[in-house]
BALOBA-1460 file (C-alpha; in Angstrom, 3 decimals):
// residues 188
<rec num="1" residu="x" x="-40.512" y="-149.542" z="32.640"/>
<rec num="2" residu="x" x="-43.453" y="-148.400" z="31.070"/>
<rec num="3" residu="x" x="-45.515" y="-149.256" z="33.871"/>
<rec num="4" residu="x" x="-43.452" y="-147.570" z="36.462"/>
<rec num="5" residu="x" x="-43.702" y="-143.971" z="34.242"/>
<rec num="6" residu="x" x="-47.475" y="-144.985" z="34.317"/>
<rec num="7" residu="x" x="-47.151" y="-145.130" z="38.161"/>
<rec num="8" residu="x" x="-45.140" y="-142.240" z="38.106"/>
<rec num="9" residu="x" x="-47.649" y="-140.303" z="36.375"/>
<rec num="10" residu="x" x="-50.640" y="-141.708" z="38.200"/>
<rec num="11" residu="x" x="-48.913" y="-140.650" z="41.304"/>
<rec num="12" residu="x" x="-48.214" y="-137.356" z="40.626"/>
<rec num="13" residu="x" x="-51.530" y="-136.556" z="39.195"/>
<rec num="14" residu="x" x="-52.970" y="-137.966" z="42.952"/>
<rec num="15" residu="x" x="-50.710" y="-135.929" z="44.451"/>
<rec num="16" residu="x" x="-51.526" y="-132.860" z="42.162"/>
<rec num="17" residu="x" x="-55.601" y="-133.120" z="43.150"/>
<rec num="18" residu="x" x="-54.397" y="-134.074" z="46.345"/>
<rec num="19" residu="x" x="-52.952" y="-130.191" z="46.325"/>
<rec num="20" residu="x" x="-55.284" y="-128.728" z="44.880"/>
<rec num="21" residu="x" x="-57.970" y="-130.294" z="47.122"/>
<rec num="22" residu="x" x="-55.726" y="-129.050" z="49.958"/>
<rec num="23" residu="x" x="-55.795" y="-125.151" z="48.373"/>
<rec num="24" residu="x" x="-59.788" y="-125.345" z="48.116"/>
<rec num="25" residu="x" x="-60.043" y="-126.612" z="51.973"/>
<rec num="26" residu="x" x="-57.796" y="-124.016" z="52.925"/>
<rec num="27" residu="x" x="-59.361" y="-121.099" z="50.923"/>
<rec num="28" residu="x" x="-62.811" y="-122.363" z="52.044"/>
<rec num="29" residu="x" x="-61.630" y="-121.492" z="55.627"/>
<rec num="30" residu="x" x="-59.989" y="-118.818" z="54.972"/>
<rec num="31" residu="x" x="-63.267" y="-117.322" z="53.812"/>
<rec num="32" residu="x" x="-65.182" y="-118.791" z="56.495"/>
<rec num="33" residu="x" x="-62.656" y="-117.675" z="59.543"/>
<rec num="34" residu="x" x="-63.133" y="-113.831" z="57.212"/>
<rec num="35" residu="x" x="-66.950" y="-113.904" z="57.360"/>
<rec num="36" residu="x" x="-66.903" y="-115.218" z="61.225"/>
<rec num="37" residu="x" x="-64.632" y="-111.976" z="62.003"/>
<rec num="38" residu="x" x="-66.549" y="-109.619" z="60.188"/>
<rec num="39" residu="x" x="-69.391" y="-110.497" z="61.745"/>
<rec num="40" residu="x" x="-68.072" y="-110.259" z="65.082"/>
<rec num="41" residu="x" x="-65.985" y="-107.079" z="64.178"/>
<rec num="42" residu="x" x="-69.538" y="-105.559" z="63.146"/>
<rec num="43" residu="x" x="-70.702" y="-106.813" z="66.260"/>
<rec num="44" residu="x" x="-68.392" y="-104.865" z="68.433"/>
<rec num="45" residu="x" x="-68.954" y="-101.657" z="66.499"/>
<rec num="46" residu="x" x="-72.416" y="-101.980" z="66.899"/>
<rec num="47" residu="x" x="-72.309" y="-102.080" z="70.515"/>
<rec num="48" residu="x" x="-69.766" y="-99.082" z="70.736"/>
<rec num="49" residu="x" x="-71.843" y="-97.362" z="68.551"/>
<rec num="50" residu="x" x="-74.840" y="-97.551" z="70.551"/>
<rec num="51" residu="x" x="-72.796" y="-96.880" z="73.650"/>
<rec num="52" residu="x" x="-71.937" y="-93.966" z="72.258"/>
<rec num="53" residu="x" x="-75.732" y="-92.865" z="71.307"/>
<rec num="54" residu="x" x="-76.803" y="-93.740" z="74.554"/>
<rec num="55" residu="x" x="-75.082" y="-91.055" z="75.911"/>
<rec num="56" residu="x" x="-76.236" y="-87.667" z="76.776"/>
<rec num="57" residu="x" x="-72.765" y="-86.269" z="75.927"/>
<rec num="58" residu="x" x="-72.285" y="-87.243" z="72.584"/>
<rec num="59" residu="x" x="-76.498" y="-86.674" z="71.450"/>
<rec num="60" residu="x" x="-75.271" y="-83.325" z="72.732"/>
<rec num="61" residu="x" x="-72.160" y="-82.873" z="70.335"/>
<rec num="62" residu="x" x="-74.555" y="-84.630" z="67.549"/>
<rec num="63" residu="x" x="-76.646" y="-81.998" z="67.900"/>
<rec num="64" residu="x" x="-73.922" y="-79.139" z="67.569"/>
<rec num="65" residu="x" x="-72.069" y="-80.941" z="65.315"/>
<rec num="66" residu="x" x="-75.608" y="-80.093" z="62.678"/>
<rec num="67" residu="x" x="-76.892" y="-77.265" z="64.510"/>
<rec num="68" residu="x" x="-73.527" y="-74.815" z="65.300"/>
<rec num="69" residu="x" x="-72.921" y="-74.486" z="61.236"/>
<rec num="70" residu="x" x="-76.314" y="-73.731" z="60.359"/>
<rec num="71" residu="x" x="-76.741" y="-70.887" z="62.957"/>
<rec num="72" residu="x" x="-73.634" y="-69.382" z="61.241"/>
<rec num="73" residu="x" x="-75.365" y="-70.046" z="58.108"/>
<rec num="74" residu="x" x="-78.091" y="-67.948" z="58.993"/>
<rec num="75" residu="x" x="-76.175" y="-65.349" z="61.123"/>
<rec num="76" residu="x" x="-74.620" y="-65.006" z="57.696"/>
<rec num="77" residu="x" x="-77.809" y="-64.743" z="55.531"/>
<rec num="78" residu="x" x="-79.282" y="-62.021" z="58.105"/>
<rec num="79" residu="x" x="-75.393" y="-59.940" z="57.710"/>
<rec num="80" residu="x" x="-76.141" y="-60.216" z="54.222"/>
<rec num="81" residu="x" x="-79.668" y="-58.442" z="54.098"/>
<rec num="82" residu="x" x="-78.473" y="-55.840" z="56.604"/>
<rec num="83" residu="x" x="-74.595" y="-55.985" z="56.307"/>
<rec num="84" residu="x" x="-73.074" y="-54.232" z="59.686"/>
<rec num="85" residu="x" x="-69.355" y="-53.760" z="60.854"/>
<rec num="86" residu="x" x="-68.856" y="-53.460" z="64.788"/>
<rec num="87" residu="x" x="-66.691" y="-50.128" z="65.153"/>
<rec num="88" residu="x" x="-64.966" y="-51.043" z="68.396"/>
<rec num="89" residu="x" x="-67.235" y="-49.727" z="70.836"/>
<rec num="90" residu="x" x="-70.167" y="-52.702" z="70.493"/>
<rec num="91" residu="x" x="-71.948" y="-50.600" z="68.446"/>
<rec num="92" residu="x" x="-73.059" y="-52.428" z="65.067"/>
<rec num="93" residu="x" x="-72.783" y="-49.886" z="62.156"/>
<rec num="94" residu="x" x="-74.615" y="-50.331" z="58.903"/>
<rec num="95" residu="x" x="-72.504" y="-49.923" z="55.470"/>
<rec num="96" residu="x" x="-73.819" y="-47.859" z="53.009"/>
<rec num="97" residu="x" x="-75.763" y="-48.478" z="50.268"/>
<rec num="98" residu="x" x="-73.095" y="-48.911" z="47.148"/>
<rec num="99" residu="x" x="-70.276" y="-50.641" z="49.895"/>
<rec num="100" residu="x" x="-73.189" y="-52.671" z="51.290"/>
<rec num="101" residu="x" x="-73.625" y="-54.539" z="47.579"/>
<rec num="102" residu="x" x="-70.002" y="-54.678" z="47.514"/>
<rec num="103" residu="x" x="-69.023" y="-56.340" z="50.866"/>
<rec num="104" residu="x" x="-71.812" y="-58.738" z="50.094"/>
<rec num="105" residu="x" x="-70.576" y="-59.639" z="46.715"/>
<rec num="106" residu="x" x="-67.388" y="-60.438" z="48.126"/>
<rec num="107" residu="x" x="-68.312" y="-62.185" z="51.173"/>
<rec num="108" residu="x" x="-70.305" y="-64.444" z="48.846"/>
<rec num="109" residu="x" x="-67.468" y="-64.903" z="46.583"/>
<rec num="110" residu="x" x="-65.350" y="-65.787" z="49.674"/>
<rec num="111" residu="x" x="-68.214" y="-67.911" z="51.601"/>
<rec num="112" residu="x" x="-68.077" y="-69.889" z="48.026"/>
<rec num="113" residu="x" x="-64.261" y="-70.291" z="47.400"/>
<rec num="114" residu="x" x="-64.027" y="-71.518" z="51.159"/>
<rec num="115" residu="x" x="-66.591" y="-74.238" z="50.619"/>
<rec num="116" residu="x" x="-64.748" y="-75.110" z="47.282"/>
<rec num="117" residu="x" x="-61.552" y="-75.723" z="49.498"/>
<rec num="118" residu="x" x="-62.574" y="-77.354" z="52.256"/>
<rec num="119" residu="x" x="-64.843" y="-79.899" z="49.688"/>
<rec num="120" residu="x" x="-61.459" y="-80.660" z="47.945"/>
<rec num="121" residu="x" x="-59.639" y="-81.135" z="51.358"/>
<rec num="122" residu="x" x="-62.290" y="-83.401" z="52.260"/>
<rec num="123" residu="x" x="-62.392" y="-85.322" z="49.151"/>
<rec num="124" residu="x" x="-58.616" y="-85.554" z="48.886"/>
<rec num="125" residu="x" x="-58.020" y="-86.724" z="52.879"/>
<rec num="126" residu="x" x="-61.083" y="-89.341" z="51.708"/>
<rec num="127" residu="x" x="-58.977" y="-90.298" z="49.076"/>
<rec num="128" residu="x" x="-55.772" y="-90.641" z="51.348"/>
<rec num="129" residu="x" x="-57.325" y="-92.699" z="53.660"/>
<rec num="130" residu="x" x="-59.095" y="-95.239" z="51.488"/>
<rec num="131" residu="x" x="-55.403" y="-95.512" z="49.923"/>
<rec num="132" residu="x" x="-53.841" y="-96.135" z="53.562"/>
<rec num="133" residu="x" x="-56.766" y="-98.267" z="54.706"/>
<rec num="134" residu="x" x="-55.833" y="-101.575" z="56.451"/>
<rec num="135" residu="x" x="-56.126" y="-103.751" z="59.241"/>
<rec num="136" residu="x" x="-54.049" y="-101.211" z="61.541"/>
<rec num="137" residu="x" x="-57.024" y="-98.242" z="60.340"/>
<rec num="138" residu="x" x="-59.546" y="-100.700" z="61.298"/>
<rec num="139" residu="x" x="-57.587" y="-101.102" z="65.051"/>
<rec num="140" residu="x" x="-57.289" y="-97.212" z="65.943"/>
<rec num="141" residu="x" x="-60.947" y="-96.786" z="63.986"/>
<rec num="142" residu="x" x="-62.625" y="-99.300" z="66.665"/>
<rec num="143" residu="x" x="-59.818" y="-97.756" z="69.458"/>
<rec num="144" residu="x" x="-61.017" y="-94.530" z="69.040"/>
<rec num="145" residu="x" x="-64.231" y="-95.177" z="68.969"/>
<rec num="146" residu="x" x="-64.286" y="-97.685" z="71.805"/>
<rec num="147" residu="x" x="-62.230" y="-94.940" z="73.795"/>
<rec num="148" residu="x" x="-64.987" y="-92.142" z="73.031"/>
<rec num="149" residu="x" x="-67.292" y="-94.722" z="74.223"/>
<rec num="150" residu="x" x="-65.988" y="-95.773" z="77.613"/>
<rec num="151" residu="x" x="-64.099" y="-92.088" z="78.474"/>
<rec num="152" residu="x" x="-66.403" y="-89.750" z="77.289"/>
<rec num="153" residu="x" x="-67.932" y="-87.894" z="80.591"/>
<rec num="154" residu="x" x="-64.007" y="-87.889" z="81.692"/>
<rec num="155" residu="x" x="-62.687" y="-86.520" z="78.005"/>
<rec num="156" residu="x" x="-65.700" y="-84.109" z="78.692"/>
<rec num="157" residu="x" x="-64.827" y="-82.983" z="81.923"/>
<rec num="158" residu="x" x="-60.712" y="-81.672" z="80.918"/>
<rec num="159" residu="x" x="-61.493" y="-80.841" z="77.384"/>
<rec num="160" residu="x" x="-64.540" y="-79.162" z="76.107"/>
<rec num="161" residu="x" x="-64.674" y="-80.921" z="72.781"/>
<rec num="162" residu="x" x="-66.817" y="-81.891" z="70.708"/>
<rec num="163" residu="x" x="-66.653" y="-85.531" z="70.839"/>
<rec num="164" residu="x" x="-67.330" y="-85.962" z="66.793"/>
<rec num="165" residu="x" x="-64.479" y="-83.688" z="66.370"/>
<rec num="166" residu="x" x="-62.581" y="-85.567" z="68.644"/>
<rec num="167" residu="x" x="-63.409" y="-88.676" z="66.511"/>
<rec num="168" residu="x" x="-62.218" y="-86.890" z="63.343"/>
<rec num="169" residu="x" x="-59.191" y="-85.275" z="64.475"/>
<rec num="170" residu="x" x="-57.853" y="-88.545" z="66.023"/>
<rec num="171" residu="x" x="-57.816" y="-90.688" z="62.985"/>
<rec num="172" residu="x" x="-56.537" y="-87.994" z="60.857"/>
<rec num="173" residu="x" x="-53.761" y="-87.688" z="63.138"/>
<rec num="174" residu="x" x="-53.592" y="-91.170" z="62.779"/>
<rec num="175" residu="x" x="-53.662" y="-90.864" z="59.372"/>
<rec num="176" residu="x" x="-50.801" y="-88.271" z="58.679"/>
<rec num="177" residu="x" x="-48.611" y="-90.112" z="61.535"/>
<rec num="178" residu="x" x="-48.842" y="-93.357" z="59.257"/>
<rec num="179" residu="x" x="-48.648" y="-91.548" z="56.364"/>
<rec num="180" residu="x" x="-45.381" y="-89.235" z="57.392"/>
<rec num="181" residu="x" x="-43.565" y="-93.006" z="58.486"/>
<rec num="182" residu="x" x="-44.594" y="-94.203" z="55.134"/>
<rec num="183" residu="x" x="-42.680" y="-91.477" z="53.455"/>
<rec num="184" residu="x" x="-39.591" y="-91.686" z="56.189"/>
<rec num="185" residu="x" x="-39.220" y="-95.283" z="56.670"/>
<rec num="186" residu="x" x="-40.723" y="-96.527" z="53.382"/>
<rec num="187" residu="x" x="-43.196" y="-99.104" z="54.683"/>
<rec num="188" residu="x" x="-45.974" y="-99.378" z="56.467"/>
């Protein structure tokens, strides 16, 4: 008796590292098959990405994507040394000295509470989307992007868009589609 519970046992503890020898195998290529398709994944973004670069298009839109803001940045930083109104007629009109300091003061303060909002938009949608971030984000992310890469001259030629814009604005949509079905179907 006693040596068939010390079978028993013996058995069981074989078939116990047996198991466990079967987890490690299986976790070991788990990580291995993960690495292999990040690398590749990386791979394929890489390309698009310099697909994308290549083009004329797109160094275009890079360009005014930096260089559009900052010429409203100074357009506004001239307005504020000579602040001028247009009265209708295309003729620029100069406020007076005491309204001058005034309409600057408050175009500052407005300038600055914009900036505040659109910072906490940006870091909130940030937020969002690291929260809804998953293999389906990853899909549309390289869609997108593989999209803008191979369609670009025609997305060019029916919509004047900036084609980092275009990038943006798609995954948000994205985004708020996924995360409007979350709240309605509860999953996702």
């Amino acid at each position: 008796m006693e040596q068939v519970e010390s079978k028993a046992r013996d058995e069981k503890k074989r078939a116990e590292l047996e198991i466990r020898k079967a987890k490690k195998e299986v976790k070991d290529r788990m990580e291995s098959m993960k690495s292999i398709e990040y690398f590749w994944g990386m791979g394929y973004i890489t390309v698009i990405l310099f697909a994308i670069i290549q083009n004329g298009a797109f160094q275009n839109d890079f360009i005014d994507f930096f260089s559009i803001p900052f010429t409203w940045y100074v357009r506004f930083c001239e307005w504020l040394i000579y602040p001028t109104y247009d009265n209708g007629f295309n003729q620029k009109i100069a406020y007076t000295g005491g309204e001058a300091w005034v309409i600057r003061f408050l175009a500052i303060v407005a300038v600055l509470f914009i900036l505040v909002i659109v910072m906490v938009m940006i870091v909130e949608t940030i937020k969002q989307y690291k929260k809804m971030w998953n293999e389906i984000s990853q899909m549309f992310l390289i869609g997108s992007l593989s999209g803008i890469a191979v369609l670009r001259d025609v997305i060019r030629g029916y919509l004047p868009v900036n084609l980092i814009l275009l990038f943006v604005f798609v995954n948000m949509g994205i985004m708020l589609l996924r995360m409007y079905l979350r709240k309605k179907l509860d999953y996702m």
